[in-house]
N, C-alpha and C positions, 0 to 999 in steps of 0.2 A: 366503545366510541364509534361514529358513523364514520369516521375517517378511516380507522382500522379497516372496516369492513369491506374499504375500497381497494384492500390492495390484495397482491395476490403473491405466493412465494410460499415457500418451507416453514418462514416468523412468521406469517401472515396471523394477528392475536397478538404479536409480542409488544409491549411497550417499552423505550427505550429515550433515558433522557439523558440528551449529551449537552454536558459542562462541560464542551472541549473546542480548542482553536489551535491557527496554523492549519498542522497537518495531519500527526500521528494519529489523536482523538478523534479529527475528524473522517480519516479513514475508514478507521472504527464503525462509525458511524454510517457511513455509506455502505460498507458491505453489507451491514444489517437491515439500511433498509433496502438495498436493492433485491434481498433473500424475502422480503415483507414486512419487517418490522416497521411500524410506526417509531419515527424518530424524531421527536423536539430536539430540536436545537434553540439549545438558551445561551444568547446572547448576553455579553455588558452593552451599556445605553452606546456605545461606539462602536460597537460591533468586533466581531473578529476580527483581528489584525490584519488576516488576510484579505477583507476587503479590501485593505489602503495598499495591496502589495500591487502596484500598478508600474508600468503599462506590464501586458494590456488588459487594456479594456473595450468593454462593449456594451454601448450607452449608458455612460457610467460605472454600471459596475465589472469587477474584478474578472477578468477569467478563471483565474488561477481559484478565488474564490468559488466561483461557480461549478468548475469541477469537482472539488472538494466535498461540495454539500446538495449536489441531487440529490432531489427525491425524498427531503424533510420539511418538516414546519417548520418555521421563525417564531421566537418568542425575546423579547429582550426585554431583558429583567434586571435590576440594579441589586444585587443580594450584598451590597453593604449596607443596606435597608433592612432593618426585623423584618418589613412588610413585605421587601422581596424574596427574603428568607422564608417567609410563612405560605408565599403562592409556591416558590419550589415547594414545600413538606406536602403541600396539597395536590400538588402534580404526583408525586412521589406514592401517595396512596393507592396510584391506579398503573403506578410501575415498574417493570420486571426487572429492569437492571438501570444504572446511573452510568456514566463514561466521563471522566476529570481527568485530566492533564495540568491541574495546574502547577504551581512548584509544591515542593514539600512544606506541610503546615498551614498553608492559605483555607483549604477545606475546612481544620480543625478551627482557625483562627474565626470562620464563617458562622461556628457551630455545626457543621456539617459534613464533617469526618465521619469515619467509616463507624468507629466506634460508636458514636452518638447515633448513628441513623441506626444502626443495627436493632437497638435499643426498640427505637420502634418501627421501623420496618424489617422484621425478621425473615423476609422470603427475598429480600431487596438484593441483586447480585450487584457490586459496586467495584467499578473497573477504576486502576488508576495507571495509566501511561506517564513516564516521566522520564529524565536521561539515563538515571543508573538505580532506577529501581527507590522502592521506601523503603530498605532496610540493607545495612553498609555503611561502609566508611564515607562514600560518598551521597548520599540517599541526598543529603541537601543540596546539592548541587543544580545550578541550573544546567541541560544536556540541549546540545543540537545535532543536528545529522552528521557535522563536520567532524565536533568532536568526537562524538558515539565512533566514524567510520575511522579516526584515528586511533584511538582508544582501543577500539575490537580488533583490531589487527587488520581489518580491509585496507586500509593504504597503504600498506605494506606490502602487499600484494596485489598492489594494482600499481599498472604502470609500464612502460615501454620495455624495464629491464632493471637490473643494477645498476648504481651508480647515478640513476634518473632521481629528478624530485617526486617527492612522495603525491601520489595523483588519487584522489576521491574518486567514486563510481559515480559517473553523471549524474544518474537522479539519486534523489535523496533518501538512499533504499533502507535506511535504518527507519528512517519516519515511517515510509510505507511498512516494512514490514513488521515492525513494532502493531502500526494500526491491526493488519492483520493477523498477529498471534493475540491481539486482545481480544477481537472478534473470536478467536477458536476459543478463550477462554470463558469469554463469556459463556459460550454457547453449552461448552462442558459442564459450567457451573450450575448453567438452566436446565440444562440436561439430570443434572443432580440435585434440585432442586425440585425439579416434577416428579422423582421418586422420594425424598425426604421432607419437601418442602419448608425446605431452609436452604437460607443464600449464604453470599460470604462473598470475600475479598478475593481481586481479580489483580496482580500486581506484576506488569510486564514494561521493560524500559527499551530506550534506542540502544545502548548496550547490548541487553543483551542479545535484540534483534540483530545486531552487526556479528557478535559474537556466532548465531546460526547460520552466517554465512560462512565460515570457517572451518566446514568439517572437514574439505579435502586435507587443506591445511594445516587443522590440528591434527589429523590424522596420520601427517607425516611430520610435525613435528615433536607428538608424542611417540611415535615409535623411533625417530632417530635422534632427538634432543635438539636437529637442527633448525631453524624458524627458514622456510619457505619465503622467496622475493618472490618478486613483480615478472613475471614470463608474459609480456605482451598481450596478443591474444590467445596464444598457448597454454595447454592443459598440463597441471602438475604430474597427470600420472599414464596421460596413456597420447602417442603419436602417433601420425600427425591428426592433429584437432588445434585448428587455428583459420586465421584468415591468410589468403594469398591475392594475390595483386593479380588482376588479369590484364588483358587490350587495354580494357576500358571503364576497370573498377575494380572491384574487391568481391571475393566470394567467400563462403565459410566452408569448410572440410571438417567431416566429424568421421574418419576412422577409425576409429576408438578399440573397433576390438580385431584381431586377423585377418576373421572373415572378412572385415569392410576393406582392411588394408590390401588385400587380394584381387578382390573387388577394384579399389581403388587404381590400383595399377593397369588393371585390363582395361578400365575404362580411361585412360589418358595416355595408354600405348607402351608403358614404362612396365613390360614384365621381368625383362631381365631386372632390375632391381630388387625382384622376391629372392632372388642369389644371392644380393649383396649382403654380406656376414654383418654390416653394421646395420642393417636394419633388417635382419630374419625374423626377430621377437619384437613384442612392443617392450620390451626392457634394453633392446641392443637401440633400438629408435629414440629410448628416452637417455638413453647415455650418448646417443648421435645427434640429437633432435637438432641445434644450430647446423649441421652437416645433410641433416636429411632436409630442412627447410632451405636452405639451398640450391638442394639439386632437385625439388621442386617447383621453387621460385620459376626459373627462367622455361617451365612446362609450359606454368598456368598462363605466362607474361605471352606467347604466343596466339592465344587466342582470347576471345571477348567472352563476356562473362553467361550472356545467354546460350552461347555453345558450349560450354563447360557445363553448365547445369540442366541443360539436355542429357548431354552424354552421363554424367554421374545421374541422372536421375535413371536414366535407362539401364546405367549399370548398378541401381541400388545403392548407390555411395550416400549417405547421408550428408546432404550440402545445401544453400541457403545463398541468396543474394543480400550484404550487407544495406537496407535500405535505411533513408536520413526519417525522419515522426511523418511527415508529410506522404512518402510513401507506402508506408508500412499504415497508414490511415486508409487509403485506396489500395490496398493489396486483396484479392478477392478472398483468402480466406481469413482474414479480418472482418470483412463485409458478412458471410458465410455465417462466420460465429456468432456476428450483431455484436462486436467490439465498437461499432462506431454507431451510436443511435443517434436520433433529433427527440428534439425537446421544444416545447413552447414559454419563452419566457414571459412575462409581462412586460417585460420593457425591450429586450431584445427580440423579442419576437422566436420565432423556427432558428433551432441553432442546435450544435452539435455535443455530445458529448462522449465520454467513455463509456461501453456497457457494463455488465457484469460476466465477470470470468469464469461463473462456475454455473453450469445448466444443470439441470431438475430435469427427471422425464414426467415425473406426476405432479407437480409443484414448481412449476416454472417462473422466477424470480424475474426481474426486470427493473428499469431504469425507471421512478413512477412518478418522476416531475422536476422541475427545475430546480435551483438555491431559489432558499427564499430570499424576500429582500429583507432588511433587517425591521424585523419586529412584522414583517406581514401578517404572520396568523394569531399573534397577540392579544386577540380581543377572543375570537375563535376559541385558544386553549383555552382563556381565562373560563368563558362560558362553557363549556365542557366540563370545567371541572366544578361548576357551580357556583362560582360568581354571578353577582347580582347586575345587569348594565349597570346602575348606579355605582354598585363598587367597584366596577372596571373602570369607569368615567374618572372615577375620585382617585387611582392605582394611575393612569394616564395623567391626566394633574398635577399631580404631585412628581411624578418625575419615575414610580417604581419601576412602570412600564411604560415602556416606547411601541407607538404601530405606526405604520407605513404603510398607506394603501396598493393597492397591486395598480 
C-alpha cells in the first residue's frame, strides 16, 4: 500500500486493523503505529464513543479522542451489514493482525471470531482486550478501569493510609496498560509468525493489566500472608522514598538504597541521624518510617523546593519536583525526548499531542498524523483494497460506509 510506504519506524510494512474504542484498544493501536505500523481504524456509523466524550473539545472534535487515535486512517463501517462484514474480510486479506475490544461474543455473533477468521486468514494475529480476559468465570463480564483497578488489588493500595476510602490511580492505568501489553503481544506473535508463518490468538484484559501492577505487593503479601494498604506517597519496601512538603511545594526523595540514604543526609546537613539506631538500615527506617518522615518533615519545610533540588542534585540524591500535566508538558526534558509534538489537523489546525515513548536508533518511530475524523479515508481504504468507485458510491448509499471529507 502507498500509505504504508509513507511511514517510517521498526512496523513500518505492518498492517494493523483496529476494531477498537474508548481507550484500551485504542492504545494498542497508537503505539503500533507511532513504531510504523499502518493502522485502520474501523469505526460504527457514530463513531467511537469517545468522540461524544466532550468537553473538551477543539472545533468540534474530542480531545480526549484525538489523543487516543494519532497517526491512523478512518474508516467507518456498519458490520451489522453482510456487506460491511465482507469489506472488513477484504481488508483483512492484506492484514497482519486485527485489535477488538469488544465484549465477549459480539465478534462471534458478527461472524468474525477468532475461530472463524482463522479458518481463512491463517497468518492473521488477532488481539482481544477485554475486562477479565476470554476465558474464566468472569470472561463475560463487561470491565472498566474502575473496576479492573478494584478488582486487581490497586485500590487497595492506593491512598492517603489506613482507615482512608479506597482511592483509584488518577489515570486510568489499567486501560493504558492493558493497551500496552497487547501491543507486546502482538508484536511476539508477529514475531512468531515471521518464523512459522502462522498466527493466533492475543488475549490480555484490564485485570490483568491492574494485576502487573502489584508485584511489590504481591511480593509481600505472598511471602507474609499479609495484604499490604495504601502508604501515601511512600514505598512498601525501602525508606525514605516518598514526597515532602517544602517552603513552597512538594519534592519527591528516592533513597532507596544506603548509599543514597548517606548521601541523603550530607546533603540536608542531617549526619548525625546515620547514629540514629532507628534508622541505621533500610529495615530499622521501614519499621520507623512514620518516625523518620517526621523528623524529616520539618527539614525539607525550611527551605523552597528549588534549593533542595539543587542541593540533592549536587549531592546525587535521587529527587524530582512534583509537577501538575501542564508543567510536566513544558519541562525540558519532555521537550528533549519530543514527549510533546504538533500535528496538523484538518479542522483544528497545528495542535499538540503526546509523542512516543520508546526511541529507535536505526528505525526511528514517530507521531505520523492526526485522528481521523470519522470515516475520512473511507473511500481511500475502500479503493486500495479494490473497490470499484461505483461500488464505493453504492457501500456510501446505502449506509455500509460513512466518509467525511477532511
Amino acid at each position: 500500500m502507498a500509505e504504508t510506504m509513507k511511514r517510517s519506524g521498526p512496523l513500518a510494512g505492518m498492517r494493523v486493523i483496529e476494531l477498537a474504542h474508548i481507550m484500551a484498544g485504542p492504545v494498542c493501536g497508537l503505539m503500533l503505529a507511532d513504531m510504523g505500523a499502518e493502522v485502520i481504524k474501523v469505526e460504527k456509523r457514530e463513531g467511537d464513543d469517545t468522540r461524544r466524550t466532550v468537553p473538551p473539545a477543539l472545533e468540534g472534535e474530542s480531545a480526549a479522542y484525538m489523543m487516543m487515535n494519532r497517526g491512523k486512517r478512518g474508516l467507518s463501517l456498519d458490520l451489522k451489514d453482510p456487506d460491511g462484514v465482507a469489506v472488513l474480510r477484504r481488508l483483512l486479506k492484506g492484514a497482519d493482525a486485527l485489535i477488538e475490544n469488544y465484549r465477549g461474543g459480539t465478534m462471534e455473533r458478527l461472524g468474525i471470531g477468532y475461530e472463524t477468521l482463522k479458518v481463512e486468514f491463517p497468518e492473521l494475529v488477532y488481539c482481544s482486550l477485554s475486562g477479565f480476559g476470554r476465558t474464566g468465570p468472569y470472561a463475560d463480564r463487561a470491565g472498566f478501569d474502575l473496576v479492573a483497578q478494584g478488582m486487581s488489588g490497586l485500590m487497595s493500595v492506593t491512598g492517603e493510609g489506613p482507615g482512608r476510602p479506597p482511592m483509584k490511580c488518577g489515570p486510568p492505568v489499567t486501560d493504558i496498560t492493558a493497551g500496552i501489553l497487547a501491543a507486546m503481544g502482538i508484536l511476539a506473535a508477529y514475531a512468531n509468525r515471521l518464523r512459522t508463518g502462522r498466527g493466533q490468538a492475543v488475549d490480555t484484559s484490564l485485570f490483568e493489566a491492574g494485576i502487573t501492577h502489584t508485584y511489590w505487593q504481591s511480593a509481600i503479601a505472598m511471602a507474609t500472608g499479609v495484604a499490604p494498604g495504601p502508604m501515601g506517597s511512600a514505598h512498601p519496601l525501602n525508606a525514605p522514598y516518598e514526597a515532602f512538603e517544602t517552603a513552597d511545594g512538594w519534592i519527591t526523595i528516592g533513597a532507596a538504597n544506603q548509599t543514597n540514604w548517606l548521601r541523603l543526609l550530607k546533603a540536608i546537613g542531617a549526619d548525625d541521624l546515620a547514629e540514629d539506631p532507628r534508622f541505621a538500615l533500610n529495615r530499622d527506617r521501614m519499621a520507623n518510617r512514620h518516625a523518620l518522615a517526621a523528623t524529616l518533615a520539618p527539614i525539607f519545610r525550611a527551605h523552597g523546593s528549588a534549593e533542595w533540588l539543587a542541593r540533592l542534585e549536587a549531592g546525587g540524591v535521587p529527587a524530582g519536583p512534583v509537577l501538575d500535566v501542564n508543567a510536566m508538558h513544558r519541562d525540558p526534558q519532555t521537550l528533549a525526548r519530543e514527549m510533546v509534538v504538533e500535528v496538523d489537523h484538518p479542522r483544528v489546525g497545528r495542535m499538540t499531542t503526546l509523542g512516543l515513548p520508546v526511541k529507535f536508533s536505526e528505525t526511528p518511530g514517530r507521531v505520523h498524523g492526526p485522528a481521523p475524523l470519522l470515516g475520512e479515508h473511507s473511500r481511500a481504504i475502500l479503493a486500495e483494497a479494490g473497490y470499484a468507485p461505483a461500488e464505493i458510491d453504492a457501500l456510501i448509499a446505502r449506509g455500509v460506509v460513512r466518509e467525511t471529507a477532511a
